[in-house]
DOKESE-276696 format. One line per field, with one value per residue: x negated, y negated, z negated of N, C-alpha, C, O, CB in turn; residue number from 1. Coordinates in steps of 0.02 Angstrom, whole numbers, plus 32768, in hexadecimal, padded with zeros to 4 digits. Glycine has a CB too. Layout:
nu	[X:...]
nv	[Y:...]
nw	[Z:...]
cau	[X:...]
cav	[Y:...]
caw	[Z:...]
cu	[X:...]
cv	[Y:...]
cw	[Z:...]
ou	[X:...]
ov	[Y:...]
ow	[Z:...]
cbu	[X:...]
cbv	[Y:...]
cbw	[Z:...]
num	[NUM:...]
REM end
This chain:
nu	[53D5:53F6:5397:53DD:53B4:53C7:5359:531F:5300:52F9:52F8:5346:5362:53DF:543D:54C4:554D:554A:559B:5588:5588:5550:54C2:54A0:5455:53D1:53C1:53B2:534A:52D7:52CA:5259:521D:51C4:5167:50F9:5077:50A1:50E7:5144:51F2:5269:52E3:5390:5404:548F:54F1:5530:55B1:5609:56C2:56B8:5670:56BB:56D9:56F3:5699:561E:5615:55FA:5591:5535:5548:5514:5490:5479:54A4:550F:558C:55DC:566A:56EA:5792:57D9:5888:58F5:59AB:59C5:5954:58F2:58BF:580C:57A2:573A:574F:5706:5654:55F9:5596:55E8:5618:55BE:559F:5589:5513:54D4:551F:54D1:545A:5458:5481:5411:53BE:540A:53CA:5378:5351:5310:5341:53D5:5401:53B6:5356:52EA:52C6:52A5:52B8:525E:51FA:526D:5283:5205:5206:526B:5231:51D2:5229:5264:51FC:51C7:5258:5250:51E9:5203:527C:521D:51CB:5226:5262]
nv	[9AA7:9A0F:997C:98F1:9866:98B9:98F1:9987:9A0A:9AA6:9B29:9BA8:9C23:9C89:9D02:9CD6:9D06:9D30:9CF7:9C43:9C56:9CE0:9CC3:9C75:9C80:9CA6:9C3B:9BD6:9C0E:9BDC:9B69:9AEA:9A53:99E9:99A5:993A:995E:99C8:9A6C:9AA7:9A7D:9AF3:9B0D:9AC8:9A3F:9A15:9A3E:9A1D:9A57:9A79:9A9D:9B35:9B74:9B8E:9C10:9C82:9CE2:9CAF:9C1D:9C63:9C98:9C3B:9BF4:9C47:9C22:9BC3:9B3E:9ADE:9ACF:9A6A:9A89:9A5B:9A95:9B1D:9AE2:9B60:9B8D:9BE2:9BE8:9BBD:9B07:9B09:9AED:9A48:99A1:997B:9965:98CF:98D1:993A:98DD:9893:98E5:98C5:98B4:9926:994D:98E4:98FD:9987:995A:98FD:997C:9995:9943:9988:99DE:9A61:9AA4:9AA1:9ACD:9B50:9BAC:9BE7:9CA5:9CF1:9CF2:9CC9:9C71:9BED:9BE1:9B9C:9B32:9AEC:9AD8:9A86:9A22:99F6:99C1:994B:990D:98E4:989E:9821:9808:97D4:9780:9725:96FA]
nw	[87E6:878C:8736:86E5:8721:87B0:87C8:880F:87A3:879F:8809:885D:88DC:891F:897C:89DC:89C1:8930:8891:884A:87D0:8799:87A2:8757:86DB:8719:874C:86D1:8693:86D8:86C7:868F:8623:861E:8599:854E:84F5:84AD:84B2:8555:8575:8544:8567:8576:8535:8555:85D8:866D:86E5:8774:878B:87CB:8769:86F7:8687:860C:85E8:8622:85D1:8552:855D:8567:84E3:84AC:84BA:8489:84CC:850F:8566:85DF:8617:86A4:8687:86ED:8718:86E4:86CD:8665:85FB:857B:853E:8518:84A6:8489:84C8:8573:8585:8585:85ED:866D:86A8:86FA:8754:87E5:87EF:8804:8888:88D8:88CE:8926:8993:89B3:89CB:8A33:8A9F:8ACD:8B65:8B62:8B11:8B0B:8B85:8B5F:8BA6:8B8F:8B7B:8B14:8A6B:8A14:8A49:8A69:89E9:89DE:8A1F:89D7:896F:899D:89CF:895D:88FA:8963:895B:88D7:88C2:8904:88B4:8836:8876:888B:8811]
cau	[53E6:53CD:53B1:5402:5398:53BE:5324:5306:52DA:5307:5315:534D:5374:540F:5464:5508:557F:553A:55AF:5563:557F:553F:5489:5490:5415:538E:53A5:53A5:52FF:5293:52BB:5220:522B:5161:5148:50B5:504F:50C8:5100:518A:5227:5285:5333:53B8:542A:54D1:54EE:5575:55C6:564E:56F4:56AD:564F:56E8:56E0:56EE:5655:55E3:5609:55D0:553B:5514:5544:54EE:544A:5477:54B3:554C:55A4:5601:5681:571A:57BD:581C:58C5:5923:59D5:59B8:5925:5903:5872:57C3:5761:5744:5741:56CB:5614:55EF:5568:5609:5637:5591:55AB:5587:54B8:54D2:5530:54B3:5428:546A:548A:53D0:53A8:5414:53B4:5317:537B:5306:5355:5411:5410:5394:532C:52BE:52E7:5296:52BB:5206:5204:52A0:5262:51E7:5220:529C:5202:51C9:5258:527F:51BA:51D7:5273:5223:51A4:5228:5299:51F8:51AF:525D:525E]
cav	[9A85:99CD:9957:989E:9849:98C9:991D:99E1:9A3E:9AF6:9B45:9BCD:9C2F:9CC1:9D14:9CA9:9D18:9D18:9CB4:9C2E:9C5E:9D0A:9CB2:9C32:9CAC:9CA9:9BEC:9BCC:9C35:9BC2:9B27:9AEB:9A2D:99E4:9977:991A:995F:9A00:9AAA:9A9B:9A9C:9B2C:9B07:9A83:9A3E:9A0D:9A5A:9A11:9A75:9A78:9AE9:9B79:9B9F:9BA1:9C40:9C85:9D02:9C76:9C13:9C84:9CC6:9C09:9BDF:9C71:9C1F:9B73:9B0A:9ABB:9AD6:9A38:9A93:9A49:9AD9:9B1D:9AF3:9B85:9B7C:9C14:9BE7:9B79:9AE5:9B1B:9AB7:9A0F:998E:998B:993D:98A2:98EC:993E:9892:9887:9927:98A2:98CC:996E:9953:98AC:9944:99C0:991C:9901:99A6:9993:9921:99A1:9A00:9AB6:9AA1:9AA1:9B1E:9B8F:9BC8:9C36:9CE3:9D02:9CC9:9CAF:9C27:9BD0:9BC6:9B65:9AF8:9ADE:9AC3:9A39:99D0:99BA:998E:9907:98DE:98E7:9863:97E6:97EC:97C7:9740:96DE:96FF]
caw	[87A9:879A:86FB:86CB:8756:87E0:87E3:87F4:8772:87A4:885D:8878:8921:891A:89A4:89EB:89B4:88E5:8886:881B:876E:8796:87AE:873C:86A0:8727:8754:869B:868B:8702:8692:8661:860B:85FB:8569:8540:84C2:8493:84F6:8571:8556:858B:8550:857B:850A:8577:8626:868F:871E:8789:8786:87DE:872E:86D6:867B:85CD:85DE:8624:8586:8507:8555:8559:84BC:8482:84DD:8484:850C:8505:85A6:85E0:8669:869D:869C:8723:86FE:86E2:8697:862F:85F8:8559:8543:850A:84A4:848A:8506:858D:8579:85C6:864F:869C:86D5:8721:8797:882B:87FC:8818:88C5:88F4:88ED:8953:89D0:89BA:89EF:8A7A:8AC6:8ADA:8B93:8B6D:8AD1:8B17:8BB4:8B67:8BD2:8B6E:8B64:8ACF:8A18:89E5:8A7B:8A5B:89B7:89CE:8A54:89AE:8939:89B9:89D6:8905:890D:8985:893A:888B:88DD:8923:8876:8810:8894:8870:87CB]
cu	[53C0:53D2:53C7:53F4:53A8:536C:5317:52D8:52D9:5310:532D:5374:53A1:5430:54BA:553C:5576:5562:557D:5557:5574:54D7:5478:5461:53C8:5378:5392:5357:52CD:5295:527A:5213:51E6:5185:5115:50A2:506D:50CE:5144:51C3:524D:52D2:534B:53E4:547B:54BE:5529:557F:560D:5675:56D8:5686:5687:5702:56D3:569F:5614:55EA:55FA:55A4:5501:5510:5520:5476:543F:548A:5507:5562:55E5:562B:56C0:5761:57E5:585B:58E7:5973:59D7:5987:5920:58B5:584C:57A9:5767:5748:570E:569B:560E:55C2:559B:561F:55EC:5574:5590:5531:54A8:54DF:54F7:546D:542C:546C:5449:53C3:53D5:5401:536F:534C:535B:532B:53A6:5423:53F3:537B:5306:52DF:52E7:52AA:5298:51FA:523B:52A1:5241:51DD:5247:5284:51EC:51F1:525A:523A:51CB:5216:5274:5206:51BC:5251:5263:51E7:51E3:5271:525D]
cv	[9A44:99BF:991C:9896:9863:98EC:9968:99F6:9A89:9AF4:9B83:9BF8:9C78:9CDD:9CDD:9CC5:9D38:9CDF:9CA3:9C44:9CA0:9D04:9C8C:9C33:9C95:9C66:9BC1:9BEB:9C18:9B8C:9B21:9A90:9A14:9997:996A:9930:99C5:9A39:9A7D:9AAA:9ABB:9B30:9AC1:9A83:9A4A:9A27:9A4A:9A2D:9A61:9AA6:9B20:9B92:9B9D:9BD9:9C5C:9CB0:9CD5:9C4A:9C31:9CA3:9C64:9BD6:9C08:9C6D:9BDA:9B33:9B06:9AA3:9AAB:9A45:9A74:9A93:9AAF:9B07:9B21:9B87:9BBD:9C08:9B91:9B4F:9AFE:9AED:9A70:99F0:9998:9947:9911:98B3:991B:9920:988A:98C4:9906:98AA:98EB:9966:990C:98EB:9966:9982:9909:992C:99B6:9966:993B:99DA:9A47:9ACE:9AC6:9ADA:9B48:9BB0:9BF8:9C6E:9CEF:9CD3:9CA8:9C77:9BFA:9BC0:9B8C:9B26:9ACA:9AB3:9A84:9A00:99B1:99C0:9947:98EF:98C9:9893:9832:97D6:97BD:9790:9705:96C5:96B1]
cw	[87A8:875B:8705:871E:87AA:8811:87E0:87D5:8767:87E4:8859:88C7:891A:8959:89B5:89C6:8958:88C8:883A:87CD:8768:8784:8781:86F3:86E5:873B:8716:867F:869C:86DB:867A:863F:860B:85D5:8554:84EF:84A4:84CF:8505:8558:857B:858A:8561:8551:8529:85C8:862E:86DD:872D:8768:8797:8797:8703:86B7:8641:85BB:85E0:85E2:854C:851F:8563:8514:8480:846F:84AC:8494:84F0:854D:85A2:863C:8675:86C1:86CB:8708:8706:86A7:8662:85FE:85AF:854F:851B:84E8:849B:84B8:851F:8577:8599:8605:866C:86C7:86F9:8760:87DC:8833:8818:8864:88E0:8901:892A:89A5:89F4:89D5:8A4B:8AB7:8AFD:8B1D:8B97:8B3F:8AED:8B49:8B96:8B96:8BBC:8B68:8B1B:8A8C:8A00:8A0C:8A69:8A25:89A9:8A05:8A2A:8979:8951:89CA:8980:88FE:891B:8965:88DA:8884:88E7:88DF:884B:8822:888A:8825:87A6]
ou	[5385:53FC:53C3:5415:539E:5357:5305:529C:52C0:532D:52FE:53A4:537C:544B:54DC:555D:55A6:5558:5561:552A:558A:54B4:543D:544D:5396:533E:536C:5336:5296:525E:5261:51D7:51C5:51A9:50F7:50BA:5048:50BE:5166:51CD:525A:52F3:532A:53F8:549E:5489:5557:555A:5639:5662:56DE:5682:5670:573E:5698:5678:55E7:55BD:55EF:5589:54C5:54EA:5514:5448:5408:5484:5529:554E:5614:5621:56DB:5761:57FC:5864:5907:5971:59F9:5994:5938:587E:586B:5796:579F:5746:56E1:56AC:561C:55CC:557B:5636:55F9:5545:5582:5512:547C:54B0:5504:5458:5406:5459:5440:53B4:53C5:541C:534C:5370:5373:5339:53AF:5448:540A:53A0:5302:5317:5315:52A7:52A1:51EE:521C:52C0:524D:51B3:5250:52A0:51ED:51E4:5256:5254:51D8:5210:5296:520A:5198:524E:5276:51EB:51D6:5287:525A]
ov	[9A3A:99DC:990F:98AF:983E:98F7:9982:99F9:9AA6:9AC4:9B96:9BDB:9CA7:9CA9:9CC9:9C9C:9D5A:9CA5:9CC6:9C40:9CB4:9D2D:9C7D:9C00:9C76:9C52:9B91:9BCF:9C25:9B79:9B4B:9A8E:9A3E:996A:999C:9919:99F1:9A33:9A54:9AD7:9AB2:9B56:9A8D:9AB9:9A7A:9A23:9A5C:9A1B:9A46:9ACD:9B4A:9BCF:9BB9:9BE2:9C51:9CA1:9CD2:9C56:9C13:9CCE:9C5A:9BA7:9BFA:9C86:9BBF:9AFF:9B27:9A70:9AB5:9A2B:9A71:9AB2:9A77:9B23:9B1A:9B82:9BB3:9C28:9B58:9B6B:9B12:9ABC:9A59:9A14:99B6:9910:991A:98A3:9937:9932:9868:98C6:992C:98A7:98E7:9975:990A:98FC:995F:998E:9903:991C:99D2:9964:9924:9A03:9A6F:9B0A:9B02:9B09:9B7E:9BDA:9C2F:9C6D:9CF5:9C96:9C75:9C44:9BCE:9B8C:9B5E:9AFA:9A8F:9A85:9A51:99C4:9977:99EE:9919:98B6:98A7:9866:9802:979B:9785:9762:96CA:9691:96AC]
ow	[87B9:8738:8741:874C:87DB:884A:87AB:87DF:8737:87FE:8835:88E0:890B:896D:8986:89A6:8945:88D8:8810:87A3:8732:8766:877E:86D6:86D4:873E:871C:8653:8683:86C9:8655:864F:85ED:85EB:8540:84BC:848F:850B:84E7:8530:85B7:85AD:855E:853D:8519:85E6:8609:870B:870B:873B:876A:8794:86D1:86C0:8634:858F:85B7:85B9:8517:84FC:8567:850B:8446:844F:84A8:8473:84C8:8567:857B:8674:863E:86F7:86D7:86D2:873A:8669:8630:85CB:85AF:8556:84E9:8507:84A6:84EA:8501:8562:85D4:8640:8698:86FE:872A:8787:880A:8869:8842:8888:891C:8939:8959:89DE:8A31:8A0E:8A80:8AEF:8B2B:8AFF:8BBF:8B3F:8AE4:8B3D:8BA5:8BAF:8BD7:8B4F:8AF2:8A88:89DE:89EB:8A4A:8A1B:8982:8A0A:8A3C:895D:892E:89D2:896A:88DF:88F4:894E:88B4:885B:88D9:88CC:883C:87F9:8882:880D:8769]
cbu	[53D6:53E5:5388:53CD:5354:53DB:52F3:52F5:52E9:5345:52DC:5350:5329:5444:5468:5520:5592:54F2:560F:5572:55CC:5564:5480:54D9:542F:5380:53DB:53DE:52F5:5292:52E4:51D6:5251:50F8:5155:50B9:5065:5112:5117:5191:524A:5268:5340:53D9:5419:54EF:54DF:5581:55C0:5655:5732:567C:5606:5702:56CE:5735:564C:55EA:562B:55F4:5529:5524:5577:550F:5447:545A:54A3:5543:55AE:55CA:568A:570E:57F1:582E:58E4:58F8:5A1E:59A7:590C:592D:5869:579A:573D:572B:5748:56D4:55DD:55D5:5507:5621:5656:5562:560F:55AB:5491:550A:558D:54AA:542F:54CA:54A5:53B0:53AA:5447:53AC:52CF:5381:52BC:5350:5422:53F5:53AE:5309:52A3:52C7:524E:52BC:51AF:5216:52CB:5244:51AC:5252:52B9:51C5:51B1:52C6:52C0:5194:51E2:52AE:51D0:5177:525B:52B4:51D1:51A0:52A7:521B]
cbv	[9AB1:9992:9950:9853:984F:9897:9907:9A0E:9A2F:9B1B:9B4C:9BD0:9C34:9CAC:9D5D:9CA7:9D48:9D01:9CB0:9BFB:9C4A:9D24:9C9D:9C0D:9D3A:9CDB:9BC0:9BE4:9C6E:9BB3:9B28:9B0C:9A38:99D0:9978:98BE:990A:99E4:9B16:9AB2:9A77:9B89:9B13:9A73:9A00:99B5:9AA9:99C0:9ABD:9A84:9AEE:9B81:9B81:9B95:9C53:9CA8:9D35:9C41:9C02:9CB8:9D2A:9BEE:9BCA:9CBD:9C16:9B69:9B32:9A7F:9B24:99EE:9AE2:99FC:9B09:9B65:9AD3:9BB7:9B67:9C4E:9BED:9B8B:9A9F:9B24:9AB8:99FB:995C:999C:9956:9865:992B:994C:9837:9874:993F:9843:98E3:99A0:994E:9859:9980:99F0:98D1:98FF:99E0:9994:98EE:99E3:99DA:9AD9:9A48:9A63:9B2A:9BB2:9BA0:9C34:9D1D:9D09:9CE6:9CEC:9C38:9BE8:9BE2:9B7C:9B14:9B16:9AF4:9A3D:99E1:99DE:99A6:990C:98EE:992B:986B:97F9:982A:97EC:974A:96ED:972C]
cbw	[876B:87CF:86CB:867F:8744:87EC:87CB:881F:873D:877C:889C:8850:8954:88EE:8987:8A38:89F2:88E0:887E:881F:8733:87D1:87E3:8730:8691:8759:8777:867D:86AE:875A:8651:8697:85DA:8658:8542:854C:8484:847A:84D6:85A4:8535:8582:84FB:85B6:84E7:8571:863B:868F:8717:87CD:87B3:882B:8709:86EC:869D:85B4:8613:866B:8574:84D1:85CB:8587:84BC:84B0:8544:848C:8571:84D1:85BB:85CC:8681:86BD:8658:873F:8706:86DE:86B6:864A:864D:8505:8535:8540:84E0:8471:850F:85E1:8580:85B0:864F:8694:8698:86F1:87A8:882A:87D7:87EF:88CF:88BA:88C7:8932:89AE:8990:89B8:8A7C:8A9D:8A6C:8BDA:8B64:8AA7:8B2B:8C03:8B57:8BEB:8B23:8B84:8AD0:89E4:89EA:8ACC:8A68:89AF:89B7:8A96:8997:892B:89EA:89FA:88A7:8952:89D7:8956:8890:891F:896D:8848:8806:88E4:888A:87BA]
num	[1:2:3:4:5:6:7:8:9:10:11:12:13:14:15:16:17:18:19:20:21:22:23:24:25:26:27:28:29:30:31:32:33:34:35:36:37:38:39:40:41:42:43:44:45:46:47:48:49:50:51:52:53:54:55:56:57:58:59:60:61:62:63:64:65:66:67:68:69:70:71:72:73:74:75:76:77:78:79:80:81:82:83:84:85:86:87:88:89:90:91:92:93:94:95:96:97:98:99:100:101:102:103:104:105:106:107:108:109:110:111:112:113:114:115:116:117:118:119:120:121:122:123:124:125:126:127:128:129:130:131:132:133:134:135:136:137:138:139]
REM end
């Protein structure tokens, strides 16, 4: 999970064959927000995803959290529109994929090599570090 800027603010690591919006309570869980002077904040207001979260259950256990889930629907012709329009940080979906681009630049990152989870982890924890370090330095 990234914010505005393209920086990570949640990791998490799942098995390949986990689909996303099965995971997406425990990636919501690691949120942690630091503000100066106050506790963190552990909540987001808007969340923008792709289609693959397109799903009536995932919207009410997020609107039950607060969030305001900005997904864009499958088209189905059975199927009637949802909701208002979408949020403007759906149009900015290209953060989200400029990340993942970032991390594909780190190659333990991409083959995997680690067996383990707890490694691959934090091979995961150190690249959005470093690329933590390079957003901020251009800042």
């Amino acid at each position: 999970m990234t914010e505005a800027q393209g920086i990570p603010i949640s990791l998490a690591v799942y098995p390949a064959s986990t689909h996303e919006s099965q995971v997406i309570e425990a990636v919501l869980s690691c949120i942690r927000i630091p503000q100066p002077g106050r506790k963190p904040r552990k909540r987001i207001r808007v969340l923008a995803m792709d289609k693959a979260f397109d799903s009536t259950p995932l919207r009410r256990r997020l609107r039950a959290r607060g969030i305001r889930a900005s997904v864009p629907e499958r088209q189905y012709q059975h199927r009637r529109r949802r909701g208002p329009k979408l949020h403007p940080a759906s149009t900015q979906r290209y953060q989200v994929e400029r990340l993942h681009a970032w991390m594909d630049n780190y190659r333990a990152l991409v083959m995997r090599y680690e067996r383990k989870a707890e490694n691959y982890r934090g091979l995961l924890v150190f690249a959005a570090l470093l690329i933590c370090i390079r957003v901020l330095l251009h800042w």
